[in-house]
C-alpha positions as MATLAB code, in Angstrom:
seq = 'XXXXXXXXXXXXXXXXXXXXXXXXXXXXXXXXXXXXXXXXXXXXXXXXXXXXXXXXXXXXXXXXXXXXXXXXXXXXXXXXXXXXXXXXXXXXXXXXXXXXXXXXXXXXXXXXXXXXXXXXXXXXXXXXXXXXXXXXXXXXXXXXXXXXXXXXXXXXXXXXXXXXXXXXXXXXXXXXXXXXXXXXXXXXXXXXXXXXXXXXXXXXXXXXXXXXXXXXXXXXXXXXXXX';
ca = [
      -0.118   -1.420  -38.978;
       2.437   -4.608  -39.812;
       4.993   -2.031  -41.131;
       4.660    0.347  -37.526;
       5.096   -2.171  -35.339;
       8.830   -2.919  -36.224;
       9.669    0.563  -35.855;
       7.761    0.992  -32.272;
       9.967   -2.556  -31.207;
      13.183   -0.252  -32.506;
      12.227    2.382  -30.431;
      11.389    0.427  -27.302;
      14.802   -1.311  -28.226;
      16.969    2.092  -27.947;
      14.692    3.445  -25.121;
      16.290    0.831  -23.321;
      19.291    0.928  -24.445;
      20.005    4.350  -23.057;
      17.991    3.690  -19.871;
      20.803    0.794  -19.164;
      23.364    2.959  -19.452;
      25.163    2.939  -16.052;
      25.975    6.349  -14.274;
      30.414    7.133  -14.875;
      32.096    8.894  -12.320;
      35.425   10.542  -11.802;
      37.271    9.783   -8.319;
      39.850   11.905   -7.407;
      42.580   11.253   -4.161;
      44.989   13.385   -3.682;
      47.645   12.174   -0.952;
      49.163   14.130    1.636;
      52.064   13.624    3.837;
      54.579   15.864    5.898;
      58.111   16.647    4.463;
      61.474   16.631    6.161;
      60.377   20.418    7.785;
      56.916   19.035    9.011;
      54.954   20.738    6.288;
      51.907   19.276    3.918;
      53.512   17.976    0.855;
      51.409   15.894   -2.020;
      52.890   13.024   -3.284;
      50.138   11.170   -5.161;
      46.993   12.566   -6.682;
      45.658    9.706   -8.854;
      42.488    9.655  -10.560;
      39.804    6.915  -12.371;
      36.698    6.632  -13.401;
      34.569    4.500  -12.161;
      30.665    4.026  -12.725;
      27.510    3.743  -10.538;
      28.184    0.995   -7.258;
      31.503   -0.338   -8.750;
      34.324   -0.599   -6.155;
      37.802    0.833   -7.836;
      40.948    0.328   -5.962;
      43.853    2.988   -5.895;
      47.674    1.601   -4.957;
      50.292    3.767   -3.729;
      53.503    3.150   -2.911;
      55.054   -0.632   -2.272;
      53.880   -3.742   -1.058;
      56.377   -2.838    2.331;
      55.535    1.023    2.211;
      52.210    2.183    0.462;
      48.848    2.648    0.727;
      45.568    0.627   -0.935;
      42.785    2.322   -0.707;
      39.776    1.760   -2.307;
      36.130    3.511   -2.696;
      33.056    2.137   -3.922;
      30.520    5.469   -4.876;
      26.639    5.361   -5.122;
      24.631    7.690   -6.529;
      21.522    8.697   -4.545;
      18.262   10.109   -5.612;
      18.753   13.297   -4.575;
      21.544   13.658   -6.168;
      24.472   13.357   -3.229;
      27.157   10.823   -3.254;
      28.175    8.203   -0.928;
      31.656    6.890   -0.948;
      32.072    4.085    1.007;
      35.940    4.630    1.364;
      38.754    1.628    2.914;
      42.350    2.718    3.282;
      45.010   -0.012    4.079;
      48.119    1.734    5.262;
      51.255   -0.257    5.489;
      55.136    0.794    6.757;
      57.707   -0.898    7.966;
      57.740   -0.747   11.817;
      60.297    0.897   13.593;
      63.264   -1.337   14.448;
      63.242   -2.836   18.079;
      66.219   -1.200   20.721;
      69.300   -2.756   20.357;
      72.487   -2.731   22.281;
      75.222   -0.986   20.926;
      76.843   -3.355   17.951;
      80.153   -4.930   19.955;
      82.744   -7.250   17.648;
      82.704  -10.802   18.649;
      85.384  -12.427   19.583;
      85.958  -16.072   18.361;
      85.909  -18.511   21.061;
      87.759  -21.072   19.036;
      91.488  -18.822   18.786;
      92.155  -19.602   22.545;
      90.691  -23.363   22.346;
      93.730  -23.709   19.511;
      96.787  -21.881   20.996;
      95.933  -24.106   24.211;
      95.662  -27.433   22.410;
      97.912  -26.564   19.659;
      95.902  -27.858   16.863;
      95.474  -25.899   13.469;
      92.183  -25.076   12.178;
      91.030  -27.003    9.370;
      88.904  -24.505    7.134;
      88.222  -25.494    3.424;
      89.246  -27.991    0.837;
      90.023  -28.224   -3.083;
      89.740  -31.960   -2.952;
      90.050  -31.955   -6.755;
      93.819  -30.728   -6.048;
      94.017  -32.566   -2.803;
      94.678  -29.184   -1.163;
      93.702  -27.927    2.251;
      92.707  -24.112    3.828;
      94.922  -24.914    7.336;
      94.927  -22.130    9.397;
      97.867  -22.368   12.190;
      98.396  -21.569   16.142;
      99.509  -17.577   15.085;
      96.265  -17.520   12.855;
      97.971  -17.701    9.158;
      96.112  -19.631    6.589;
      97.700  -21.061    3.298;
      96.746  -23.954    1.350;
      98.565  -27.122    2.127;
      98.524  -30.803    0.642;
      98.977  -34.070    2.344;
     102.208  -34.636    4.028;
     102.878  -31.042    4.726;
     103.380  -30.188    8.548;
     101.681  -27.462   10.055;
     102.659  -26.814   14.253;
     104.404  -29.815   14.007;
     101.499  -31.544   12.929;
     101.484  -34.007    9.590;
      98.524  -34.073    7.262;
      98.390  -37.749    7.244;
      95.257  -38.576    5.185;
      91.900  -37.078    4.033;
      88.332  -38.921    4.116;
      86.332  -37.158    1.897;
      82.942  -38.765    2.771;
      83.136  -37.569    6.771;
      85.118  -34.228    5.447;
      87.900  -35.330    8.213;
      91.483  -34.732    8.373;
      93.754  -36.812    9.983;
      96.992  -35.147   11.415;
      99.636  -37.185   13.666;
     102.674  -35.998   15.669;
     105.241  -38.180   17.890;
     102.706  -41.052   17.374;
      99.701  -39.637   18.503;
      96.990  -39.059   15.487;
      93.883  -36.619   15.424;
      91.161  -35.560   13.175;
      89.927  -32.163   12.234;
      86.309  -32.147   10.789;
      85.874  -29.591    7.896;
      85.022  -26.180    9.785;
      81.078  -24.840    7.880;
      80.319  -21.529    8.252;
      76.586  -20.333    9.168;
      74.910  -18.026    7.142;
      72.862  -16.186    9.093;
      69.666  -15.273    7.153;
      68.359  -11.742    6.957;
      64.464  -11.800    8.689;
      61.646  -10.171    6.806;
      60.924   -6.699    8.030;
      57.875   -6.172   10.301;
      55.532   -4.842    8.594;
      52.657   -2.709   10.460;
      49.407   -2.661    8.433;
      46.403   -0.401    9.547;
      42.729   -0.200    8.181;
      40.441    2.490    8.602;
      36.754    2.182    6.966;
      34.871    5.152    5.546;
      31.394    6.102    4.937;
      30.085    9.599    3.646;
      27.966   11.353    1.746;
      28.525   14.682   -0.340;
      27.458   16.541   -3.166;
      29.367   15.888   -6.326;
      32.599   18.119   -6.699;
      33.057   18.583   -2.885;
      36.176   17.304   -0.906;
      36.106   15.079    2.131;
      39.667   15.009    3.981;
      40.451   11.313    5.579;
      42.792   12.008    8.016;
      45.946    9.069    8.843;
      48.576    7.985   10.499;
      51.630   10.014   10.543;
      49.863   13.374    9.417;
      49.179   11.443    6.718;
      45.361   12.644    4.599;
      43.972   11.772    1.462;
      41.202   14.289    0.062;
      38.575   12.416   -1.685;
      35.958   14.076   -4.241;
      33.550   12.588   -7.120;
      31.924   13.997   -9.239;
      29.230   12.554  -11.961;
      30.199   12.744  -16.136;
      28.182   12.848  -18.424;
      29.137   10.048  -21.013;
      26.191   11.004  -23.277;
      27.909   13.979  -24.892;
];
């Protein structure tokens, strides 16, 4: 009887073993969109495997551009599926209406030609030179003492980036012109969510319909791991 009872614990042992055993199944999405002539084109059809009330997550496309969708399948007594599906679409949003693009035209050429001042732009103050642009718009690269519209670079302070400039006893400063760099804003991105819940008999196809004439075709079906 002592020597039985360690083989009826091993066979309560692997009865259990195989009864733990979770159910596998293969997802399948394919994902439809229309091409440049309006017609049904697939451009993803990814596949995993999954097992028994385990959410799997399927990425397509970018961050920007793409879609995450992700389906969570249960197996039922009777055999059916249900998918409990969640598709996150995201594209960039259309761009908003703008006027027609029109060349600006700097305010500060006019301001110059009437006060006759040059236009102090950049500076190499390691070789005490300086970007001058003049009344006719001409830029060179001039050190102190040169004269540019009758004006005299007199001196340069390098802590207030200021240029003095004197002419028949009158003296001026011109402060070191900065450019803006104008940074490029983030594209909108428009994100929509659509939640799922069906049930079907392994193998068969359920079509989720988008945005855009956008689908994706969803089907499971159960594997048998045990072979």
């Amino acid at each position: 009887m002592s020597r039985l009872l360690p083989l009826v614990l091993l066979a309560a042992t692997a009865f259990a073993a195989d009864d733990a055993v979770p159910t596998h199944l293969k997802v399948k999405a394919t994902f439809t969109r229309p091409d440049k002539d309006g017609k049904p084109e697939v451009y993803a059809e990814p596949t995993v495997i999954t097992v028994d009330g385990k959410q799997t997550t399927i990425r397509v496309g970018s961050a920007e551009e793409g879609v995450v969708f992700t389906v969570t399948p249960k197996v039922n007594n009777d055999g059916t599926l249900t998918l409990e599906a969640v598709a996150e679409s995201r594209e960039a949003a259309p761009a908003p209406a703008t006027s027609p693009a029109v060349t600006p035209v700097s305010p500060a050429a006019p301001a110059r030609a009437k006060s006759n001042l040059p236009f102090f732009h950049g500076v190499l103050t390691k070789d005490k030179l300086f970007s001058i642009e003049d009344a006719t718009g001409k830029r060179q690269w001039v050190p102190v003492g040169r004269r540019i519209d009758g004006w005299t670079l007199k001196s340069y302070d390098e802590k207030r980036e200021a240029l003095t400039l004197s002419r028949l006893g009158q003296s001026v400063e011109l402060v070191l012109h900065k450019g803006v760099i104008l940074e490029t804003p983030a594209p909108q991105v428009a994100v929509s969510r659509t939640n799922t819940t069906i049930t079907v008999k392994p193998g068969q196809k359920t079509l989720l319909v988008g945005a855009g004439g956008r689908t994706i075709a969803l089907e499971a079906e159960i594997l048998d791991v045990t072979k």
